[in-house]
Legacy VTK file of the C-alpha trace (Angstrom):
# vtk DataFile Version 3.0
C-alpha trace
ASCII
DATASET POLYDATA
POINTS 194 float
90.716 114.523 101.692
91.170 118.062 101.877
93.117 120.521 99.592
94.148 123.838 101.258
96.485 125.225 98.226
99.001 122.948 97.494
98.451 120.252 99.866
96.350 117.718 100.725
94.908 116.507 104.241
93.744 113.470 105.339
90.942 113.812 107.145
92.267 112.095 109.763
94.281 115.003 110.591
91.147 117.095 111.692
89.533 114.307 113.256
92.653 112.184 115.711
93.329 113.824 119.117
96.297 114.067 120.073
98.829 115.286 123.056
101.950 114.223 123.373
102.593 112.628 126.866
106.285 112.075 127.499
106.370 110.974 131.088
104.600 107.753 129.315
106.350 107.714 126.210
110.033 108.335 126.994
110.228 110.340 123.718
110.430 106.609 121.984
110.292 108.253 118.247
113.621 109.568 118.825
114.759 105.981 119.753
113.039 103.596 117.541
112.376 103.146 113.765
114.775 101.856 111.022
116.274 105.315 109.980
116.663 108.848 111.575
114.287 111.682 111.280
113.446 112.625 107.369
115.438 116.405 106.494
114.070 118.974 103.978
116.096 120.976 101.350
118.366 122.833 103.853
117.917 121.253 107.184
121.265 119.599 106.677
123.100 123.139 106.406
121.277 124.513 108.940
122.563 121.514 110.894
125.895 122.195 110.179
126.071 125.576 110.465
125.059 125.189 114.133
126.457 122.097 114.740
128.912 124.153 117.374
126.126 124.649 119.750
124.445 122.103 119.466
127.566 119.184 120.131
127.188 120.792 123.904
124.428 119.547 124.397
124.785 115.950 122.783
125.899 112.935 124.567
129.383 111.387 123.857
128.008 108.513 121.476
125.570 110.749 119.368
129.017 113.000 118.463
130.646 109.989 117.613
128.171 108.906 114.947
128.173 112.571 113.498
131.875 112.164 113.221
131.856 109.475 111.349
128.450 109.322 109.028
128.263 113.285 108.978
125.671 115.700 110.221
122.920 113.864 107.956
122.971 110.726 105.840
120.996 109.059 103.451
118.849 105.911 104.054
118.051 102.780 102.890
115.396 105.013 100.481
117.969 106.781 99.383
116.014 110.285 101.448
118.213 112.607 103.816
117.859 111.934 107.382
119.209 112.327 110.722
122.345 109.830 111.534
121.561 106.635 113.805
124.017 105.496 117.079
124.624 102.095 115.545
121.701 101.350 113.739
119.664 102.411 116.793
118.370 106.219 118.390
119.152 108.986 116.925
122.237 110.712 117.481
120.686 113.527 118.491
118.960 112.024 120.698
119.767 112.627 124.817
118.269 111.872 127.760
116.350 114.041 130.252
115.537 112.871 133.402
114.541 109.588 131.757
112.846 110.683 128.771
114.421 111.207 125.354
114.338 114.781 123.939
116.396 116.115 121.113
120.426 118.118 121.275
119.258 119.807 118.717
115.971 121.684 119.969
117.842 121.753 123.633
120.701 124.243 121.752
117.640 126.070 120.181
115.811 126.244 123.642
119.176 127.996 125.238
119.160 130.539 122.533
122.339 128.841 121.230
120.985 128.380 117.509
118.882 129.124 114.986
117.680 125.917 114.034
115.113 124.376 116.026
114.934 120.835 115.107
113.740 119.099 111.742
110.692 120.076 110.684
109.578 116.042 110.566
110.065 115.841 114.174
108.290 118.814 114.779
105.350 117.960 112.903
105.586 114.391 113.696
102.767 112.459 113.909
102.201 113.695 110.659
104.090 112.951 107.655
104.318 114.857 104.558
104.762 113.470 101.413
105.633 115.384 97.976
103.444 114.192 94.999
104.558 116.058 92.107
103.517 119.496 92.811
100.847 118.343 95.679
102.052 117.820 99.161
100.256 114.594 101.036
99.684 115.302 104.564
98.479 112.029 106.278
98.465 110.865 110.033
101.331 108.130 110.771
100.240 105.812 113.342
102.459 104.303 115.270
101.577 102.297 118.930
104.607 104.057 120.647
101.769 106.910 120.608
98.896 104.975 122.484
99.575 107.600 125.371
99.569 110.566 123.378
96.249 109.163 121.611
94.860 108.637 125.553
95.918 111.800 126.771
94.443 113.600 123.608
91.312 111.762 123.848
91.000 112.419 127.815
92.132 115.982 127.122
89.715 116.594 124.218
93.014 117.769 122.038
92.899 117.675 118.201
96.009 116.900 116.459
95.836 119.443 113.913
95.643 122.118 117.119
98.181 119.838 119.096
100.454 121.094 115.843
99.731 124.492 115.207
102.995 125.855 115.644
104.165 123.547 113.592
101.985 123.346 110.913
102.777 127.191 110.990
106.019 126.497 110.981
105.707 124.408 108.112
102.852 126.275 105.301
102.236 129.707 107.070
99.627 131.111 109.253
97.248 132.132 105.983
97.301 127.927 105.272
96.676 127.222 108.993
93.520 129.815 108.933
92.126 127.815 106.269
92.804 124.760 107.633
90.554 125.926 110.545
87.963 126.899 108.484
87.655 123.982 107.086
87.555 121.924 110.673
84.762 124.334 111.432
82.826 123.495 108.401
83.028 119.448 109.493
81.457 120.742 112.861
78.748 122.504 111.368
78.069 119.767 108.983
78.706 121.936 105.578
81.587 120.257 104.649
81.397 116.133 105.339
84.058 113.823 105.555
84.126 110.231 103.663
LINES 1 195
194 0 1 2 3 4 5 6 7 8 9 10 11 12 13 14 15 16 17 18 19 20 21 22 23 24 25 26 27 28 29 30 31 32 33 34 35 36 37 38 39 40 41 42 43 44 45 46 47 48 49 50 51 52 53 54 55 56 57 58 59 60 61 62 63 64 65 66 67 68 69 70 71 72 73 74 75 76 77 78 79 80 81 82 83 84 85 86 87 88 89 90 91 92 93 94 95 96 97 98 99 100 101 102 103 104 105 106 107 108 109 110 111 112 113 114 115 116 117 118 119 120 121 122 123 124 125 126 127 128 129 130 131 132 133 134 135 136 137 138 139 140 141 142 143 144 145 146 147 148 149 150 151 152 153 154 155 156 157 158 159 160 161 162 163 164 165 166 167 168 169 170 171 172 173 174 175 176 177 178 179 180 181 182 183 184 185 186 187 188 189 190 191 192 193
């Protein structure tokens, strides 16, 4: 593992490609799992607060499960997450031309809001995981990615560079310059993974 202030990464990180290939997928990690996508500190109010803009853009039975469970709920783990359409996708969830993308990244897309979608989803194959004052960042493997594994294999794509803008997102530009310099270092055989 590798500690870049206060987080650690998996090697595995560095090392998986990655590309996301929709057309193959259908955007299945909106749709399956046992509970919505994981929200940070403030990810429900930022929901909320645009929750206007991005209803338009949600279909019928998604606004019905914000009606009645709220904007965000908590799981079976007792964490903060998106709400599920009966047990199922989430209920942000829509379709587009066949393939599942997200209301709430559509509204952001259209200039509509400010949030642009959980920062889980955005990051997402990774997961992040708080250890007290240490961050675990690990790869989550899951077959409904066996085309985005192909296509980032074929394509020659690492996941960590699949991610940039959200790892950005997520620790800052400074963290994502070291976390380059540290892939570099594997290359070059100065740094060596387990």
């Amino acid at each position: 593992m590798l500690q870049i202030e206060d987080t650690v990464v998996r090697f595995e990180v560095l090392e998986q490609r990655f590309c996301c290939d929709p057309g193959a997928c259908l955007g299945a990690c909106c749709v399956q799992g046992e509970a919505g996508a994981p929200l940070e500190e403030g990810e429900e109010r930022e929901i909320r607060e645009n929750y206007a803009a991005i209803a338009r853009h949600m279909k019928p039975a998604g606004a019905e499960a914000v009606e009645r469970q709220g904007v965000a709920v908590i799981d079976s783990d007792g964490d903060l997450g998106t709400p599920l359409i009966n047990g199922g996708e989430c209920a942000y969830a829509v379709d587009a031309d066949g393939c599942c993308c997200c209301a709430i990244e559509r509204a952001w897309a259209a200039g509509e809001s400010s949030f642009r979608k959980p920062i889980s989803c955005h990051l997402y194959p990774l997961r992040v995981t708080r250890h007290a004052s240490r961050e675990l960042i690990r790869y989550d493997h899951w077959k409904v990615c066996d085309p985005a594994r192909d296509r980032g294999e074929r394509e020659d794509v690492p996941l960590y560079l699949f991610l940039k803008e959200a790892l950005v997102r997520k620790y800052g530009g400074e963290w994502y310059e070291q976390l380059q310099v540290a892939v570099n270092a594997l290359r070059d055989g100065s740094l060596k993974a387990p």
